[in-house]
VEXTOR-503748 format. One record per residue (C-alpha): residue in one letter; x, z, y negated. Coordinates in steps of 0.5 Angstrom, whole numbers, padded with zeros to 4 digits, always signed. Example, Ala and Ser with C-alpha at 12.3 -4.5 7.8 and 13.67 -1.06 7.14 Angstrom:
BEGIN
A+0025+0016+0009S+0027+0014+0002
% end
This chain:
BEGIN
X+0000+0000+0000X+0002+0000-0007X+0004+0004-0013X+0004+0007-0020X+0011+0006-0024X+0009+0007-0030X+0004+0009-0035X+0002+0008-0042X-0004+0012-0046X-0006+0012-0054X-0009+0017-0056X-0017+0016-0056X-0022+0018-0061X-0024+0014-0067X-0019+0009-0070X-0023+0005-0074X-0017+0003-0079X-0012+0001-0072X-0013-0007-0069X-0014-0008-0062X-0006-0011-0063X-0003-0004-0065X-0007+0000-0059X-0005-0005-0053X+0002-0005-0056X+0002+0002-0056X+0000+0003-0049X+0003-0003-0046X+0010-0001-0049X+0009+0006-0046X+0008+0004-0039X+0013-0001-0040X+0018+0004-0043X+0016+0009-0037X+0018+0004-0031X+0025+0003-0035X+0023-0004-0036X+0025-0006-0029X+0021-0011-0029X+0015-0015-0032X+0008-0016-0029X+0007-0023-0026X-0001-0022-0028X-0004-0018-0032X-0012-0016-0032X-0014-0014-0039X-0020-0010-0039X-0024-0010-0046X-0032-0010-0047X-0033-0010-0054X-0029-0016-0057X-0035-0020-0058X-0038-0016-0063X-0030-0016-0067X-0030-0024-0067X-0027-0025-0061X-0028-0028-0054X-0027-0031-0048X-0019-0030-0049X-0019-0024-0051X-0012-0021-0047X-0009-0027-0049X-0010-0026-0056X-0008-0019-0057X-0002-0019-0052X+0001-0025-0055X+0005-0021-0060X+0008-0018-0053X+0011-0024-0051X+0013-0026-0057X+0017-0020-0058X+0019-0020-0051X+0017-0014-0048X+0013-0018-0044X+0016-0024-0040X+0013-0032-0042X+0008-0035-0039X+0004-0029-0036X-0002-0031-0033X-0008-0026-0037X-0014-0025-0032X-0020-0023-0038X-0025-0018-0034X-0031-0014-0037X-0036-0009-0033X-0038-0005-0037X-0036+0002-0037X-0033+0001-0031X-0028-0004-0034X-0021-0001-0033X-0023+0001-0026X-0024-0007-0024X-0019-0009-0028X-0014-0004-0023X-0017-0006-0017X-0016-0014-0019X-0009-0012-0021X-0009-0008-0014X-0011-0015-0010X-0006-0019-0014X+0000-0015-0012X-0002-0020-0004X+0002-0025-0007X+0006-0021-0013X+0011-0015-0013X+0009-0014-0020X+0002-0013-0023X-0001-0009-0031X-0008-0007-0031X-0009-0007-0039X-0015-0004-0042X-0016-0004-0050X-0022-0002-0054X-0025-0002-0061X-0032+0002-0061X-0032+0004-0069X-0032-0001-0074X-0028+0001-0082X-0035-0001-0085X-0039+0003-0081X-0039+0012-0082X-0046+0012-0079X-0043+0008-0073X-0050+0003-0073X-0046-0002-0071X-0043+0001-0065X-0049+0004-0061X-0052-0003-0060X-0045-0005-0057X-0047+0001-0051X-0054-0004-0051X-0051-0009-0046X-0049-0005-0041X-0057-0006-0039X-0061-0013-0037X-0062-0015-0044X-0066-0022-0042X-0071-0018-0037X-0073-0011-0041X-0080-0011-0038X-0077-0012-0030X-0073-0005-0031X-0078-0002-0036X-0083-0003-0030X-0078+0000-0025X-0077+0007-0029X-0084+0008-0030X-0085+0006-0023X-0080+0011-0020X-0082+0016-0026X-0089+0017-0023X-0087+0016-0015X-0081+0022-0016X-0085+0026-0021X-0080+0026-0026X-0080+0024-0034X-0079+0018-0037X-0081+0017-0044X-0076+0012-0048X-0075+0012-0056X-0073+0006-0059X-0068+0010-0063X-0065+0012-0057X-0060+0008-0051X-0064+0008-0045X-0058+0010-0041X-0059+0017-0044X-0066+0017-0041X-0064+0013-0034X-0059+0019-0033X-0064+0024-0037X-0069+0022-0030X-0063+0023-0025X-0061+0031-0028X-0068+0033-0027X-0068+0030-0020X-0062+0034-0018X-0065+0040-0022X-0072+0038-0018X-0068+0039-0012X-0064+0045-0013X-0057+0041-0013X-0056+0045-0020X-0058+0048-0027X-0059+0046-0035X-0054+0053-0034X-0048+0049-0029X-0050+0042-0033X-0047+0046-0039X-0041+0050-0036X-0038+0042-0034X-0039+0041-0041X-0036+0047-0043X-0030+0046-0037X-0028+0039-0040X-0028+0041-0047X-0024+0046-0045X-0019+0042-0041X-0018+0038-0047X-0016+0043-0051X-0008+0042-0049X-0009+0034-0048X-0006+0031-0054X-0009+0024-0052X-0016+0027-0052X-0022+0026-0058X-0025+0032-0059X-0019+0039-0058X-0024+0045-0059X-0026+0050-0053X-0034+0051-0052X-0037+0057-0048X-0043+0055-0043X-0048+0058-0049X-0045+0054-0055X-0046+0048-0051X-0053+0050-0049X-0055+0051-0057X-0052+0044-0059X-0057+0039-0062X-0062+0037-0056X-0061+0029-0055X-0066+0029-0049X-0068+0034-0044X-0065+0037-0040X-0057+0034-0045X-0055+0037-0051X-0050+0033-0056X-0044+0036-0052X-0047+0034-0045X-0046+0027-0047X-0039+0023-0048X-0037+0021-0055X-0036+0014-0057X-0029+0013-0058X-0022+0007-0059X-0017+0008-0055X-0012+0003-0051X-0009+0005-0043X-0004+0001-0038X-0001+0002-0031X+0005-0003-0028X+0003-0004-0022X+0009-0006-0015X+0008-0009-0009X+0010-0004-0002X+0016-0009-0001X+0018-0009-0008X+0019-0001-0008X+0024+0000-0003X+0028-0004-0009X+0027+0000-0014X+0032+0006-0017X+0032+0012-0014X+0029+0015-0020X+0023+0011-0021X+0020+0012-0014X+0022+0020-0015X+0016+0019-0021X+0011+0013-0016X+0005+0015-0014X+0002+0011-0008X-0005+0007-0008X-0008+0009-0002X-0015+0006-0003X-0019+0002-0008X-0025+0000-0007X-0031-0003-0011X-0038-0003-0010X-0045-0006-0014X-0051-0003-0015X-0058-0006-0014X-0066-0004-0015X-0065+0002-0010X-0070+0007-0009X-0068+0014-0013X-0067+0017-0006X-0063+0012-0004X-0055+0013-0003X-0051+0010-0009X-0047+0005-0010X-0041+0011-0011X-0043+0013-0005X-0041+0006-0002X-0035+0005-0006X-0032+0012-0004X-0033+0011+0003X-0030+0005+0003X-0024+0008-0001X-0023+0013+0003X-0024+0008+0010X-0018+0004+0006X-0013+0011+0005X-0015+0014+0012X-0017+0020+0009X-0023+0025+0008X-0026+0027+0003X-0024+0034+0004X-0016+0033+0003X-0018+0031-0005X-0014+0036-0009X-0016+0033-0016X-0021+0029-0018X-0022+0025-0025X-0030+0023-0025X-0035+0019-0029X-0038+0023-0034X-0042+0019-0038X-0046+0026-0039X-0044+0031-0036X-0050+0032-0030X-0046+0025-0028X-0040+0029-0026X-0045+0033-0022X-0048+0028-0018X-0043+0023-0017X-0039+0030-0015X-0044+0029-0009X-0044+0022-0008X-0037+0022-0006X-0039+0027-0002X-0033+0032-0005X-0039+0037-0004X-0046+0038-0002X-0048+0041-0008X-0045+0041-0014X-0047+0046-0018X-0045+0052-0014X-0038+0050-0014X-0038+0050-0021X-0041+0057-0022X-0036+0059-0017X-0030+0056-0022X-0028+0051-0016X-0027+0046-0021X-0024+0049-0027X-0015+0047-0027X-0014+0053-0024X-0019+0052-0018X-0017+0048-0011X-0021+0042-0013X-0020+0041-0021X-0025+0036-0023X-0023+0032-0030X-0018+0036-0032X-0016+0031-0038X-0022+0033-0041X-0026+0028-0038X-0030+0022-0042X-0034+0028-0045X-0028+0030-0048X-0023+0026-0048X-0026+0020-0050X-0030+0014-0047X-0027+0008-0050X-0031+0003-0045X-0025-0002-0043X-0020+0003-0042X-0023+0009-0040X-0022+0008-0032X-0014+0006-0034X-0015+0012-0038X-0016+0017-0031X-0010+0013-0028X-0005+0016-0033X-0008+0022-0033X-0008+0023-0025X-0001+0020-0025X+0002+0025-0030X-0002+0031-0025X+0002+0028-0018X+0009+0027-0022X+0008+0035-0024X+0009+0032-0031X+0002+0035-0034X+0006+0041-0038X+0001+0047-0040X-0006+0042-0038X-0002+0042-0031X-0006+0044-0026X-0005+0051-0022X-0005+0048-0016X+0001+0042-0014X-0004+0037-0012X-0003+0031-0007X-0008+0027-0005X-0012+0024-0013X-0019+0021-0014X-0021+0016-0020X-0028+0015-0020X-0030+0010-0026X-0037+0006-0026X-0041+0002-0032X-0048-0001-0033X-0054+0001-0030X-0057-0003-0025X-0064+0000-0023X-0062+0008-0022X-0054+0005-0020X-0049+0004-0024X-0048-0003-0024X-0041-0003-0021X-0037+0003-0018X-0031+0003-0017X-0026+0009-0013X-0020+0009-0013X-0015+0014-0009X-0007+0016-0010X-0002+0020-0007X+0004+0024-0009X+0010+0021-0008X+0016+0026-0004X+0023+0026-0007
% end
């Protein structure tokens, strides 16, 4: 299988004033820096949503990477492969990275992305941006999905035109698990306390301020059971990670497979109208990664999880089978970096930022960072060996449009 040998990340957060130019080069640069230049990718995936609205389509890679080449810190004639899923775009560009390194030793997954506009304070432009992440040609065909599911499940639907219908889709599914006794509004406030308290030591995080349970219960009310501090921010921010081929690494420098981390399993899944019930697209992807890595859930000793909000860490937790009911195993601290599976330990989407195209290359750095032992005071207390990234976006029905899983290994000196 093969590895991670270097990593790059900007901070991420609201950047309205930076171009897209300035935030790839920064991450690109790093991950570049991080590997000792030892060799340029021979492909590279670049992973952006929200160019179109800035001006600038089809070839948006191209276009913000060319400085690189001009500058030489990428090698001419790079071929720039342009993908764009949703939220889940860093994790489809890592996973077209992954499939590319069958016929290359050399890969970069890139994600670069822009939600806030200079002459925007109000963010009236970036809200609308979100809005693509659903069918925008048949609304009265998932319209009347909802309302259906709403009825047959006994839950509520009520959605406002000032609102992103995806707050509402979730808002269904966290009363479900509640319906269910899979959690509480308490444990859907602790993971978001969790997660902005995690961000406090990343220096890459959005928002770096600690929030109890009960402070996070008394933010303002978005929808029932979500306060604002339940939900992810909108945010800027760039990431990559230069990827080898299993052959390739056995001739790298001694120093450089010391700090690698090995990809054990990458896998993708779609999402379709399925019943609310039914098991979900992360459920198809995990098992799918964990048959690729040949292990078990159970032998997870970090994970970086898709928290759009913060009930998402909750469910998709149990869709990964990582337990049987999320919220005991946050009331019982489990989850916390100083538990035996640390969960968002960078500080999650909630609170270290979601900046759409980047946000899943975003979990790789940090997972990366945490195998090396390389975290310094967000480290978690317990040297992990085996790491989860799970990254998903759009909205199909009550599946993320595309889940994709990811699992990594420490590698020994």
């Amino acid at each position: 299988m093969p590895y991670i040998i270097g990593i790059g990340s900007t901070t991420f957060g609201k950047n309205p004033n930076r171009s897209f130019r300035e935030l790839a080069k920064e991450a690109v640069q790093s991950a570049m820096n991080d590997a000792q230049h030892v060799h340029s990718p021979q492909s590279i995936y670049f992973g952006n949503c929200a160019m179109h609205a800035f001006g600038q389509a089809n070839i948006r890679g191209q276009t913000v990477l060319n400085p690189l080449f001009q500058d030489g810190i990428l090698e001419k004639n790079t071929p720039i492969t342009n993908i764009e899923a949703g939220c889940a775009t860093g994790g489809a560009s890592f996973h077209a990275a992954v499939q590319s390194l069958y016929q290359n030793d050399f890969a970069m997954a890139v994600g670069v992305e822009k939600l806030l506009f200079p002459d925007d304070p109000k963010m009236l432009k970036s809200f609308p941006l979100f809005a693509d992440g659903i069918d925008q040609q048949n609304k009265n065909e998932w319209m009347t999905f909802y309302k259906e599911q709403a009825q047959k499940h006994s839950l509520p639907f009520s959605p406002h035109p000032y609102r992103i219908i995806f707050l509402d889709i979730h808002a269904m599914q966290a009363h479900s698990s509640i319906k269910k006794g899979h959690c509480t509004q308490e444990h859907i406030a602790q993971v978001a306390s969790k997660n902005h308290n995690n961000s406090v030591q990343n220096p890459r995080a959005q928002y770096r301020f600690p929030m109890t349970s009960q402070q996070v219960l008394a933010d303002r009310d978005i929808i029932t059971p979500f306060t604002r501090s339940m939900c992810a921010p909108v945010s800027d921010g760039a990431a990559a990670v230069l990827l080898c081929s299993d052959s390739a690494f056995t001739k790298l420098p001694r120093d450089i497979q010391n700090r690698s981390v090995q990809i054990l399993g990458c896998a993708m899944s779609g999402g379709y109208m399925r019943d609310h019930n039914e098991d979900s697209v992360t459920y198809h992807a995990g098992k799918k990664s964990f048959s690729q890595a040949s292990i078990t859930p159970s032998d997870i000793n970090i994970a970086e999880v898709h928290d759009s909000t913060a009930h998402c860490e909750l469910k998709h937790m149990e869709s990964l089978q990582l337990c049987e009911k999320s919220g005991p195993l946050i009331q019982e601290g489990i989850t916390q970096r100083t538990g035996t599976l640390p969960v968002n330990a960078s500080g999650g989407l909630i609170s270290k930022g979601h900046p759409l195209g980047a946000t899943g290359i975003g979990q790789l750095f940090e997972l990366t960072t945490q195998l090396r032992g390389e975290g310094g005071d967000m480290q978690v207390q317990h040297m992990p060996t085996y790491a989860l990234a799970h990254n998903a976006g759009g909205m199909i029905g009550f599946d993320e449009a595309l889940s994709v899983v990811s699992i990594l290994q420490r590698v020994s000196s």
